[in-house]
N, C-alpha and C positions, 0 to 999 in steps of 0.2 A: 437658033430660034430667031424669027421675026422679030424687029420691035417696031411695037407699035406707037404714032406720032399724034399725039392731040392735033385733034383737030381745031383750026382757029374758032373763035364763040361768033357765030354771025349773027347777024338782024338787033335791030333795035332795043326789042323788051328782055331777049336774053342778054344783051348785056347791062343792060337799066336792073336786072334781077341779079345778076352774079356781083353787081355794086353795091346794094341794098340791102341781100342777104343777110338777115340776121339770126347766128347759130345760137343765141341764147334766148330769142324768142320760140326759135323753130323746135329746139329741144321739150319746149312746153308742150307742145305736142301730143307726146307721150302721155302726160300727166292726165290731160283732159281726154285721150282716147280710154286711158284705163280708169279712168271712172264710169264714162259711159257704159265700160264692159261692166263692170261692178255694180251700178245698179241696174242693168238690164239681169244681170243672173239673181239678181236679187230680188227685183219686183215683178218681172216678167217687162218683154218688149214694147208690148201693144198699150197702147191706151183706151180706153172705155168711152171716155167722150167724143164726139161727134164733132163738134165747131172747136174752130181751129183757138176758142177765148181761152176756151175749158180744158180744152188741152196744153196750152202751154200752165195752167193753173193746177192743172193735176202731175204734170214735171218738174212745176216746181214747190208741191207738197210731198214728192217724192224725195227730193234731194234734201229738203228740210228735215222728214223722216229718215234717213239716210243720216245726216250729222247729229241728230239728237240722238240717235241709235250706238252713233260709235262715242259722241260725248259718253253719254252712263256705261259704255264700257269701258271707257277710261276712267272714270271714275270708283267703279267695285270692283 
């Protein structure tokens, strides 16, 4: 079998990025993608408001509704 040789990292920002890299920020990631999936199956995707005010205002009485929802299930 072949083997195969990394290639050297060329250009500027890739290596400004492979320096920088932080795998304990990146990992957070995860966290904040699986929420988004969690309250989208949950509240539905779309939002009902129109301007973009009302909409960030209804995302985030969504995510508030969403933590008081799992507090009182932690609690009974």
């Amino acid at each position: 079998m072949r083997q195969r040789e990394r290639k050297r990292i060329k250009g500027r920002y890739r290596k400004k990025m492979l320096q920088e890299f932080d795998s304990k920020i990146y990992s957070m990631r995860n966290l904040s993608e699986t929420m988004f999936s969690v309250l989208k199956r949950k509240y539905g995707e779309n939002l009902r408001a129109r301007k973009y005010r009302n909409q960030v205002k209804e995302v985030k009485f969504k995510v508030i509704l969403h933590n008081l929802d799992k507090f009182i299930r932690l609690c009974f």
